[in-house]
C-alpha positions in Angstrom: 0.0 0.0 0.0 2.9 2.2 1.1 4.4 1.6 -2.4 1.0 2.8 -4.0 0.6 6.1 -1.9 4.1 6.8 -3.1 3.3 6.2 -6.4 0.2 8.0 -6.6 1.9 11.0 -4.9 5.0 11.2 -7.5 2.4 11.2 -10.4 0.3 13.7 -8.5 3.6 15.6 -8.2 4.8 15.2 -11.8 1.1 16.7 -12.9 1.2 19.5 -10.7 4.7 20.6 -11.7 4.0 20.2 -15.9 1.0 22.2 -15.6 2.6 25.1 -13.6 5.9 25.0 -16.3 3.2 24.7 -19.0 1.8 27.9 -17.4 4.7 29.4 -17.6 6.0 28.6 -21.3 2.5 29.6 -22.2 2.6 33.1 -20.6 6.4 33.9 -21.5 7.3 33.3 -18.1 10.6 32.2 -19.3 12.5 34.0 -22.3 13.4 31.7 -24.9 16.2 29.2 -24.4 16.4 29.9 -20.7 17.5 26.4 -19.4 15.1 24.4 -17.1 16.9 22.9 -14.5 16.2 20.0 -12.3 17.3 20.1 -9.0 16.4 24.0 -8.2 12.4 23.1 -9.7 12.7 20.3 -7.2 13.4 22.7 -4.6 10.6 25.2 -5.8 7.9 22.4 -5.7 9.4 20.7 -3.3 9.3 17.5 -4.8 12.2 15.2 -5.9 13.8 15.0 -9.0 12.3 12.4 -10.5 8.9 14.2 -11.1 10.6 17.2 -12.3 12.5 15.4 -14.9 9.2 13.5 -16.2 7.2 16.6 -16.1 10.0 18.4 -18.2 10.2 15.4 -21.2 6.5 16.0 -21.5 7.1 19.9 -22.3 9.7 18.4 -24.5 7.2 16.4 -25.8 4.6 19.4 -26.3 7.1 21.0 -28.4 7.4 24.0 -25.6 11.0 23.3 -24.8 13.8 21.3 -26.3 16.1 18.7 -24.6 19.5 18.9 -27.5 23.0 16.9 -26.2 25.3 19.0 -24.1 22.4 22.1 -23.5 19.8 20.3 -21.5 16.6 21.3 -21.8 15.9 24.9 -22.6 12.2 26.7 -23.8 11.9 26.5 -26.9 13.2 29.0 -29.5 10.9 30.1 -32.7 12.3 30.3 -36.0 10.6 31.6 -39.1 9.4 27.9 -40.6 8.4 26.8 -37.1 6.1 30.1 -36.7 5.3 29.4 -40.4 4.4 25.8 -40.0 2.1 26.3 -36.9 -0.1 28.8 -38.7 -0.3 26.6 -41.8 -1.4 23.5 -39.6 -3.9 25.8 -37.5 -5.4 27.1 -41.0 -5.4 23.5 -42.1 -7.2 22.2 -39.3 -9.0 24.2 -37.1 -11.7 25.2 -39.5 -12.9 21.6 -39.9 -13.1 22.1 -36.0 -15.2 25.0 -36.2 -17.7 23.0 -39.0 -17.7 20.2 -36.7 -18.2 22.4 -33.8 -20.9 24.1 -35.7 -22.9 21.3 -36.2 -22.4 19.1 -32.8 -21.9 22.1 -30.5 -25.9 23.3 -29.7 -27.0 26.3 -27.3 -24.1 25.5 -24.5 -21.4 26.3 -27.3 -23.1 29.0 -28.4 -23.7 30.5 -24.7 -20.2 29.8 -24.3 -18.9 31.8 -26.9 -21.0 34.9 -26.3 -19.9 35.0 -22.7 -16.1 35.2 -24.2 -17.2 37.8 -26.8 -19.2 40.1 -23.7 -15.6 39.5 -21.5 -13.4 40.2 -24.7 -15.8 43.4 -25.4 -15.0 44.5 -21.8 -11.2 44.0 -21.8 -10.6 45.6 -25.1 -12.3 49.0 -23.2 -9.0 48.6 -21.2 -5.8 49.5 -21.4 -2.2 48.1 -20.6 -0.4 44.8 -20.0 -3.0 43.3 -17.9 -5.7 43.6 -20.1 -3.6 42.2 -23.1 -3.1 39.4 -20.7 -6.6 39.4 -20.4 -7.7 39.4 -23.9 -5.1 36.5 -24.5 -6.7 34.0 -22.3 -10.3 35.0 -23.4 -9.2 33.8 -26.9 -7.8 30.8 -25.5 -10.9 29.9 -23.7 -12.8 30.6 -27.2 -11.0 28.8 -29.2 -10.6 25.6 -26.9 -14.7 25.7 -26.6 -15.0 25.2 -30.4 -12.4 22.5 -30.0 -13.8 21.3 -26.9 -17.2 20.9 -28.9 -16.0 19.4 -32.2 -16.1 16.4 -30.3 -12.9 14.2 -32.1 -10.1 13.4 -30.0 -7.9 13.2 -32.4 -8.3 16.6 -33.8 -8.0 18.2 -30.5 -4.9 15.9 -30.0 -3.0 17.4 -32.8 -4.8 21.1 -32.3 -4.6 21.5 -28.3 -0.9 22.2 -27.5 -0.8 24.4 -31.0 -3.6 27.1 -29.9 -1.4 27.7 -27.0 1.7 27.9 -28.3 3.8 30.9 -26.8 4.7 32.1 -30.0 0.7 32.5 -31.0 -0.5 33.8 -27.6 2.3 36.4 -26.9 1.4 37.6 -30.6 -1.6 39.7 -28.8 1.0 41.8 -27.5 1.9 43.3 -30.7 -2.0 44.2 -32.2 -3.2 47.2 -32.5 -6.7 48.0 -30.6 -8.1 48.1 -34.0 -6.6 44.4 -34.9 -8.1 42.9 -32.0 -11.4 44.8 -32.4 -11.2 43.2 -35.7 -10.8 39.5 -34.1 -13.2 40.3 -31.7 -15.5 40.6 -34.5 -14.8 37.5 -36.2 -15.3 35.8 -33.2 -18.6 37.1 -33.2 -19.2 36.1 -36.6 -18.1 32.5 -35.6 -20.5 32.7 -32.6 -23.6 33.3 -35.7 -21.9 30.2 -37.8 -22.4 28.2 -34.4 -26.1 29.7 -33.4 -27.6 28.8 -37.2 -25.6 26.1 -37.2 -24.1 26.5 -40.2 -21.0 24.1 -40.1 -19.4 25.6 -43.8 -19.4 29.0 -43.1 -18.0 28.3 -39.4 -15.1 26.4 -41.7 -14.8 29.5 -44.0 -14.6 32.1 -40.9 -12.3 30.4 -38.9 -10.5 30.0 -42.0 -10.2 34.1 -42.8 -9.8 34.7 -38.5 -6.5 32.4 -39.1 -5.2 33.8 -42.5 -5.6 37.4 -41.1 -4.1 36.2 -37.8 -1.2 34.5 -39.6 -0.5 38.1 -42.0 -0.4 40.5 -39.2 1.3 38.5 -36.8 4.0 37.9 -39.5 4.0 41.6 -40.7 4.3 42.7 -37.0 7.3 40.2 -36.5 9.3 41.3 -39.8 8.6 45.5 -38.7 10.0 44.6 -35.1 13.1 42.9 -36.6 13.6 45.5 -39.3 13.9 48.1 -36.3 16.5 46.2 -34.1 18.2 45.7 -37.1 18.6 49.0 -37.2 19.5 50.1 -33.8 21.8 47.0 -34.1 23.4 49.2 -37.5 23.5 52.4 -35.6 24.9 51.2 -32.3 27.8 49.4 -34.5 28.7 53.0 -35.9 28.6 54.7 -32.6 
């Protein structure tokens, strides 16, 4: 029995400290390629080792950090294909989840997603990091719902970790107010897809809300890096 509690406790353990470190990735907690180490996690959680080091291959596994020979295992760092490829698997994908949604989901999806559209309304009449923060997990919460409601395990196996990718969510900190008014209101016109039911034009909003997501997020990356580039330019002739 003894043996039991113990191991009940370590996987208790293990589950408690991947979803905190998930957390954390998520939120940009860490900066990219900041090494997670084992023994002072332990000491945080006060657990032992061993949970740490499970709970940290399944972040590997997640794709939010990377375990490479000789560097340990460090958050994961974004180049251009892998931003590139998560938006083209998202646009692939998640708009057969929004049809599927739209046709299984019923009056509790659709109550769902006008509760996220009132609280999105509400935060976007804020201002300043909190509210971004805010925003961010509305549109988490929205887009798991449709997921959540498409009912197919498998879909949401290959689509779960993806929404919530720091790279996607830590995108909200570069729109405009007027961008995110803008996803607000195709949110809204997803929430009509899902009220009439109307599984194709679900498909073909979540569709243009991922296209459009994908284009600004990429044009405010490429603006950013054209501007250290050159204070990197001046700096060097200083």
């Amino acid at each position: 029995m003894d043996a039991w509690n113990r191991a009940g406790e370590m996987g208790r353990g293990q589950d408690l400290a991947y979803e905190s470190l998930r957390q954390r990735l998520i939120s940009g907690h860490y900066p990219p390629g900041t090494q997670l180490r084992e023994e002072p996690l332990a000491r945080e959680f006060g657990l032992s080792r061993t949970p740490i080091r499970a709970a940290l291959r399944r972040l590997v596994e997640d794709g939010l950090a990377t375990a490479d020979l000789g560097q340990g295992i460090r958050t994961a760092q974004w180049s251009e294909s892998d931003i590139e490829e998560t938006f083209q698997i998202r646009i692939l994908l998640e708009p057969y989840g929004a049809k599927l949604a739209a046709e299984r989901g019923g009056a509790a999806l659709t109550e769902g997603l006008r509760a996220c559209n009132r609280q999105m309304a509400a935060a976007l009449s804020e201002s300043g990091r909190d509210a971004i923060v805010t925003i961010q997990e509305i549109n988490r919460t929205f887009h798991h719902l449709l997921l959540d409601h498409a009912c197919s395990p498998r879909l949401r196996g290959i689509l779960d970790t993806l929404i919530e990718m720091p790279v996607v969510t830590r995108a909200f900190f570069l729109f405009t107010a007027e961008e995110l008014e803008q996803s607000l209101r195709h949110h809204e016109d997803l929430t009509r897809a899902v009220e009439a039911r109307d599984g194709d034009l679900a498909r073909e909003v979540m569709q243009l809300h991922l296209r459009t997501s994908r284009s600004r997020f990429m044009r405010h990356r490429l603006s950013r890096a054209d501007g250290h580039a050159v204070v990197s330019s001046a700096s060097d002739r200083t």
